[in-house]
MDAnalysis code that builds the backbone (N, CA, C; Angstrom):
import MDAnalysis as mda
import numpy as np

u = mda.Universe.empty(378, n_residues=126, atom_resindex=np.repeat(np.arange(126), 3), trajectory=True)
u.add_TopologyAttr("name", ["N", "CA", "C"] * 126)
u.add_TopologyAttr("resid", np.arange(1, 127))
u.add_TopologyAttr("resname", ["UNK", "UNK", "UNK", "UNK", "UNK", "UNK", "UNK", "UNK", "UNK", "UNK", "UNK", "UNK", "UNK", "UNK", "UNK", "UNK", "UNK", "UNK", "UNK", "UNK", "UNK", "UNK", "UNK", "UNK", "UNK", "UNK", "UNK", "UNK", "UNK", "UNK", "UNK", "UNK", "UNK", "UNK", "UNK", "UNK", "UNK", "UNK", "UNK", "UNK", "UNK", "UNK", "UNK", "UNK", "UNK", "UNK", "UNK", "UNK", "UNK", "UNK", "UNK", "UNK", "UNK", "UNK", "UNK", "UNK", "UNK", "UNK", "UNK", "UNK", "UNK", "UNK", "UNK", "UNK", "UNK", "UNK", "UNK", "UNK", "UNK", "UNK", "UNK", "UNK", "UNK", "UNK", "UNK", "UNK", "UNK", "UNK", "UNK", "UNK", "UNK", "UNK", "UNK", "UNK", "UNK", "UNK", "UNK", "UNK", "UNK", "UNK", "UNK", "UNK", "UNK", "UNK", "UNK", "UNK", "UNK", "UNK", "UNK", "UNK", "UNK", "UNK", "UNK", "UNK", "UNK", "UNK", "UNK", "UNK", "UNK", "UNK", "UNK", "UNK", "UNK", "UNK", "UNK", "UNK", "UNK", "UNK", "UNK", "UNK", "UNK", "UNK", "UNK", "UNK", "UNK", "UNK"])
u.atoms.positions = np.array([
    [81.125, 107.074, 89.432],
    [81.881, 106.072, 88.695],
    [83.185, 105.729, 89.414],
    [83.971, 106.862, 89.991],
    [84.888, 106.508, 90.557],
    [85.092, 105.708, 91.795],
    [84.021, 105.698, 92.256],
    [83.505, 104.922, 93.911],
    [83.386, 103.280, 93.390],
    [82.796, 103.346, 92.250],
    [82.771, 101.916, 91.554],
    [84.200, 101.339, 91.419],
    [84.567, 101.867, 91.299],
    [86.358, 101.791, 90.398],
    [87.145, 101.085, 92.127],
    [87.150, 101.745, 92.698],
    [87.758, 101.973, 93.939],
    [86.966, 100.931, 94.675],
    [86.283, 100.432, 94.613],
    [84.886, 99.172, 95.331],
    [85.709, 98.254, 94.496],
    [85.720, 98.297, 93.579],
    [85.778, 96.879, 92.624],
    [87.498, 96.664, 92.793],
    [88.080, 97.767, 92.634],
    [89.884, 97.733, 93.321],
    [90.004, 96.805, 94.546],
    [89.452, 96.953, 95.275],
    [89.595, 96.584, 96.997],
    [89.046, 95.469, 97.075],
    [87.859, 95.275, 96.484],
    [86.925, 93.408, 95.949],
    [88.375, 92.987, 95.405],
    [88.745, 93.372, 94.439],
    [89.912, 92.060, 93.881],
    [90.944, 91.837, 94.568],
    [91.583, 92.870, 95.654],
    [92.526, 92.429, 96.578],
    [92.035, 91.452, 97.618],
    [90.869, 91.968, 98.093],
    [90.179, 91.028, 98.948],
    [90.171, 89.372, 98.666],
    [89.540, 89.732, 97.410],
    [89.410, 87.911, 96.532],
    [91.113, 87.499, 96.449],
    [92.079, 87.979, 95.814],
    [93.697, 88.071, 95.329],
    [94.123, 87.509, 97.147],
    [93.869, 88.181, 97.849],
    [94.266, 87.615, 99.419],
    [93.901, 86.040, 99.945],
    [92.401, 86.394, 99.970],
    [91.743, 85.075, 99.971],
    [92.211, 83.904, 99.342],
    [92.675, 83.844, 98.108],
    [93.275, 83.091, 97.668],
    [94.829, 82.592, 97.989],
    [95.063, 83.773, 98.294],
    [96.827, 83.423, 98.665],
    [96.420, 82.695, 100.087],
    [95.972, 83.244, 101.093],
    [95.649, 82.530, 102.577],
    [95.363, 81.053, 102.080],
    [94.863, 80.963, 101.446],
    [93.918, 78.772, 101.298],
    [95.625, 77.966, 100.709],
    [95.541, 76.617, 101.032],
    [95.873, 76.042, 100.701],
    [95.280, 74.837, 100.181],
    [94.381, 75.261, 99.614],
    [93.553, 74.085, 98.170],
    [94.165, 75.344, 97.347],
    [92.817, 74.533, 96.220],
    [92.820, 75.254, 94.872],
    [90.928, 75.000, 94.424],
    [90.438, 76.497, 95.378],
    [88.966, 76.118, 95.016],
    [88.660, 76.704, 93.865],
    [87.137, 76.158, 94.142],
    [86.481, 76.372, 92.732],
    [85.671, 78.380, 92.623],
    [84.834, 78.081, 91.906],
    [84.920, 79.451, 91.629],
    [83.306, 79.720, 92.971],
    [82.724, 78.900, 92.405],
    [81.546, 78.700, 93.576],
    [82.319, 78.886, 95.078],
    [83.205, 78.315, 95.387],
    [83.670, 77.779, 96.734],
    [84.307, 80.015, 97.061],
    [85.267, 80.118, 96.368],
    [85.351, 80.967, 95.950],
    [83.985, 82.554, 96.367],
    [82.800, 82.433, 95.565],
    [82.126, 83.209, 96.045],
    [80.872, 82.956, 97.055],
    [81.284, 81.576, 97.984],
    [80.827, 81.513, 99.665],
    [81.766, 82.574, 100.195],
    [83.416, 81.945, 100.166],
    [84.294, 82.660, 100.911],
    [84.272, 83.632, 100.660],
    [84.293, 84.718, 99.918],
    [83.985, 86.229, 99.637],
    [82.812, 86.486, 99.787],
    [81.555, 86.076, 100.129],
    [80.377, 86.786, 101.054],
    [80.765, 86.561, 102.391],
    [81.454, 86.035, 103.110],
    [81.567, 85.897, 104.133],
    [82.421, 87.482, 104.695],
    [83.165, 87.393, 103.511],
    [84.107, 88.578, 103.684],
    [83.324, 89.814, 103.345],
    [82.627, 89.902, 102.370],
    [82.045, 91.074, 101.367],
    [80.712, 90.583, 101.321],
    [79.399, 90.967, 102.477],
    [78.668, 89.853, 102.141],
    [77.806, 90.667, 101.031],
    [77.892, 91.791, 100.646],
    [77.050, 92.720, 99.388],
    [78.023, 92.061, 98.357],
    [78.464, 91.447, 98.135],
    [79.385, 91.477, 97.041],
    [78.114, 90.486, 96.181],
    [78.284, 90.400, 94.818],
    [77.301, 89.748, 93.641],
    [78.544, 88.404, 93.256],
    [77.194, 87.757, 92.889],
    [78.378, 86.258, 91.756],
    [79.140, 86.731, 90.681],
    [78.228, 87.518, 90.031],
    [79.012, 87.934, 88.570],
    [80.025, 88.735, 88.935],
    [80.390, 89.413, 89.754],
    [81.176, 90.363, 90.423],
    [82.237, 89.436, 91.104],
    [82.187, 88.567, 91.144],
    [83.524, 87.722, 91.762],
    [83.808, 86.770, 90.816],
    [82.811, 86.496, 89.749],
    [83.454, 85.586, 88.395],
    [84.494, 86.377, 87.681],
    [84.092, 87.952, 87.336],
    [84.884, 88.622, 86.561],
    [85.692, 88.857, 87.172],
    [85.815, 89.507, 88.482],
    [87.313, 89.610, 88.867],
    [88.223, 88.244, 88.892],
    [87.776, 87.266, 89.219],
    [88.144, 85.559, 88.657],
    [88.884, 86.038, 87.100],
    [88.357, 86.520, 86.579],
    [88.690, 86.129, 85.516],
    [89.754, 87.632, 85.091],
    [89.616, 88.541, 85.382],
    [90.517, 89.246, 85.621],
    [92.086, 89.164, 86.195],
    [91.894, 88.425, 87.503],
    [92.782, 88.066, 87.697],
    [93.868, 87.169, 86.946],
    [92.893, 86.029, 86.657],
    [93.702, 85.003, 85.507],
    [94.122, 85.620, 84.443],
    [93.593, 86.571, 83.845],
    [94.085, 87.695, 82.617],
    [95.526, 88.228, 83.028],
    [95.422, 88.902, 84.357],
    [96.559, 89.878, 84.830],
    [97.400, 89.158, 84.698],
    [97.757, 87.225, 85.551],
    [98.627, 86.434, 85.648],
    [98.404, 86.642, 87.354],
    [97.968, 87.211, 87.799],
    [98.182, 86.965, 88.787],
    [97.608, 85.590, 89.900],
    [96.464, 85.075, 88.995],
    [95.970, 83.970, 89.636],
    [96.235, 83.104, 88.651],
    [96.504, 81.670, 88.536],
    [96.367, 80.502, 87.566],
    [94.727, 79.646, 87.601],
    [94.488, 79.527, 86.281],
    [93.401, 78.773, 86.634],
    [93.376, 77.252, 85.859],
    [93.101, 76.149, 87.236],
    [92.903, 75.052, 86.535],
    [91.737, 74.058, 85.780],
    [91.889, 73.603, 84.525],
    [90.609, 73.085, 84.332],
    [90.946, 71.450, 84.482],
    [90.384, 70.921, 85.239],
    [90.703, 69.246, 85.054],
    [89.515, 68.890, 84.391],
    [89.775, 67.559, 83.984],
    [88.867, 66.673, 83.174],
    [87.419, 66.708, 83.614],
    [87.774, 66.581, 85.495],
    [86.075, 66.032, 85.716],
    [85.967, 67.304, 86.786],
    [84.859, 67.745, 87.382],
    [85.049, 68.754, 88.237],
    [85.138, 69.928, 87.585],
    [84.975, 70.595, 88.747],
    [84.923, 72.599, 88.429],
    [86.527, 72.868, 87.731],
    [86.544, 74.620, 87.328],
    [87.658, 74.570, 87.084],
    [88.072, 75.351, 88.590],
    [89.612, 75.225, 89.063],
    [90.026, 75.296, 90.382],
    [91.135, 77.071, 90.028],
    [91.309, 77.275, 91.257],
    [91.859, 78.752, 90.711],
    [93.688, 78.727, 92.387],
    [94.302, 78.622, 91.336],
    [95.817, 78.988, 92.476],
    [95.904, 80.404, 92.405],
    [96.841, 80.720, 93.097],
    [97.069, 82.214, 93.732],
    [99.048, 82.279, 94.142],
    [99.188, 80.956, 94.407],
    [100.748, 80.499, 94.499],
    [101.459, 81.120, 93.180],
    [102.319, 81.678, 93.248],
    [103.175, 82.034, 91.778],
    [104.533, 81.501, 91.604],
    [105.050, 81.298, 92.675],
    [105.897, 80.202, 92.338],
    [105.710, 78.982, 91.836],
    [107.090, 78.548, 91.452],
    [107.409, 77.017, 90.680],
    [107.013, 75.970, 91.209],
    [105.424, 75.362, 90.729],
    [105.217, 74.026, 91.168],
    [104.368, 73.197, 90.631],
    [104.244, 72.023, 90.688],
    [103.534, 71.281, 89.973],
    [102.399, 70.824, 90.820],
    [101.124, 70.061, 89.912],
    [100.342, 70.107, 90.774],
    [99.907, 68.022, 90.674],
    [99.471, 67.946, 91.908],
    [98.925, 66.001, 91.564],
    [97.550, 66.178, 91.594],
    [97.042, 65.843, 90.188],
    [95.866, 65.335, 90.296],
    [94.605, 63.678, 90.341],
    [93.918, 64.207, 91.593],
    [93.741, 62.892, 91.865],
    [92.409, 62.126, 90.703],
    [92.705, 61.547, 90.421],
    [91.327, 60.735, 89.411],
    [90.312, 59.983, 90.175],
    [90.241, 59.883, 91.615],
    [89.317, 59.343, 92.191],
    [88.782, 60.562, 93.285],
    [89.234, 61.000, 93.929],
    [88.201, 62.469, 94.503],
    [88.576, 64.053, 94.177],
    [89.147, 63.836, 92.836],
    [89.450, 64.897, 91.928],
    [89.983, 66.264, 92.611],
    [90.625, 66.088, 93.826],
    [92.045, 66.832, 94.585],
    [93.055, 67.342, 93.710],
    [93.286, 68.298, 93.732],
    [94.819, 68.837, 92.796],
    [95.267, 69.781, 93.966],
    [96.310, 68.863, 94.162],
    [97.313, 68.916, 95.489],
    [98.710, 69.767, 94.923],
    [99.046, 70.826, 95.672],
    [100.438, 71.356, 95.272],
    [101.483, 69.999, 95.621],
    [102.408, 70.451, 94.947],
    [103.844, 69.274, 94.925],
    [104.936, 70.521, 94.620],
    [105.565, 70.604, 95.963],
    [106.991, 71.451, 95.745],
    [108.456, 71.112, 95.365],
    [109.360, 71.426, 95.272],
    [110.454, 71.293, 94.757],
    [110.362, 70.468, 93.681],
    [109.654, 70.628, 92.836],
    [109.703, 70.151, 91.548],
    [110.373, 70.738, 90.438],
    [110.903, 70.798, 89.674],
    [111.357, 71.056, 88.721],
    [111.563, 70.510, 86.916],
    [111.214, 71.560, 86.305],
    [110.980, 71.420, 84.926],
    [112.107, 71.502, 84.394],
    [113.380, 70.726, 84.036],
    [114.418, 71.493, 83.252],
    [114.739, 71.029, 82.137],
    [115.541, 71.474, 81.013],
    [115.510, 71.060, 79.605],
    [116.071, 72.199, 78.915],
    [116.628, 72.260, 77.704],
    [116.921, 72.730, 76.917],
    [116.045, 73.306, 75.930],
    [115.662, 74.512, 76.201],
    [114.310, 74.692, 75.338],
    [114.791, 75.510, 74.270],
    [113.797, 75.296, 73.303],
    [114.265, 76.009, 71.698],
    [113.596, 77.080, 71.750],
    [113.714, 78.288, 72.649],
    [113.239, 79.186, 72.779],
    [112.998, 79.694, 74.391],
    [112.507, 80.712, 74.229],
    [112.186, 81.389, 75.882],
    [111.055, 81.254, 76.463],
    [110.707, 80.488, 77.810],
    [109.741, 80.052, 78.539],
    [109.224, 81.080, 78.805],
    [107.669, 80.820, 78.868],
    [106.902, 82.217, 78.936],
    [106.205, 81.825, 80.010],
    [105.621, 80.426, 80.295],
    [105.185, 79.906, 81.409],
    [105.268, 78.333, 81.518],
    [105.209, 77.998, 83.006],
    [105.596, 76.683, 83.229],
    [104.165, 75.945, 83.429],
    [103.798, 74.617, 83.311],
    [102.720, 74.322, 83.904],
    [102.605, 72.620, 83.825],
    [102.653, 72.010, 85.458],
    [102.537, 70.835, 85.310],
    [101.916, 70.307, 85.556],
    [100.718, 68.963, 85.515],
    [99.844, 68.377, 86.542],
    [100.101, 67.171, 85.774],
    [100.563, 66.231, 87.499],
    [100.597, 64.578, 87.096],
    [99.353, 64.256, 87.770],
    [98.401, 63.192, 87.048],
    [97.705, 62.121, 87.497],
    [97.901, 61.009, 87.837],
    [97.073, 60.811, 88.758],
    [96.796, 59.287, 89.538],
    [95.770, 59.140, 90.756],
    [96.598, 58.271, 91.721],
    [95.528, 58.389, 92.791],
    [96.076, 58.515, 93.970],
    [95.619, 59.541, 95.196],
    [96.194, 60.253, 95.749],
    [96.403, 59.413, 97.103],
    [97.235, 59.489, 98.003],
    [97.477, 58.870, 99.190],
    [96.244, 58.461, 100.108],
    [95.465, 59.478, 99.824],
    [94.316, 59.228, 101.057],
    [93.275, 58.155, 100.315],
    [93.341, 58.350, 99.158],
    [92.496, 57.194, 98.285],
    [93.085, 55.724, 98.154],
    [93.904, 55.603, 97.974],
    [94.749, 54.786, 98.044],
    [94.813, 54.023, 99.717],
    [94.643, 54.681, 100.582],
    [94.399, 54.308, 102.065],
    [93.044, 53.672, 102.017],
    [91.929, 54.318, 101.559],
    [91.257, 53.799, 101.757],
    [90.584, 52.424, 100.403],
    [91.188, 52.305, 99.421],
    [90.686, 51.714, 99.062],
    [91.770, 50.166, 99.108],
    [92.829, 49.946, 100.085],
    [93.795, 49.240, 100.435],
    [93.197, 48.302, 102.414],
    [92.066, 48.766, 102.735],
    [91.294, 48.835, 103.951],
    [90.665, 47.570, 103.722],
])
């Protein structure tokens, strides 16, 4: 049991890394390509739950947009995200800031603006 414990410890740093290295925000599928590559014994259900573990701990955020998979960050700092409505991209956006006078104590921040994203916009301006 304890070999399990200690396997499944080292799988979630593995996945917890993986995620910090990317700069998207993949999906959970995308997700368990890149961890067989790494872990190729590793199982689906075995990288959903730690998925979902993680999002429990706080240590990963997970996004659900309208259309599309839901997407998973690993970033823990302050930022907002753009989501695109035509090739459904959710792009980090830094130095953003949330500020206000709140009637109470922020427990978590969370932003996503829509529209349509630069590269779409390029091409549909062609």
């Amino acid at each position: 049991m304890k070999a399990t414990r200690i396997r499944d410890c080292e799988r979630r740093l593995i996945l917890l890394e993986m995620l910090r290295n990317r700069h998207d925000h993949p999906s959970a599928s995308d997700c368990v390509k890149d961890m067989r590559k790494l872990v190729p014994s590793i199982g689906s259900s075995t990288i959903y739950r730690h998925l979902g573990e993680l999002t429990d701990s706080g240590l990963i955020t997970e996004y659900r947009p309208s259309k599309g998979p839901t997407r998973f960050d690993a970033k823990n700092h302050d930022h907002a995200h753009f989501y695109c409505l035509k090739c459904h991209a959710l792009i980090d956006v830094e130095n953003f800031k949330i500020q206000a006078d709140w009637p109470g104590s922020v427990q978590s921040k969370s932003c996503i603006v829509k529209g349509i994203c630069d590269g779409c916009e390029k091409i549909n301006n062609l």
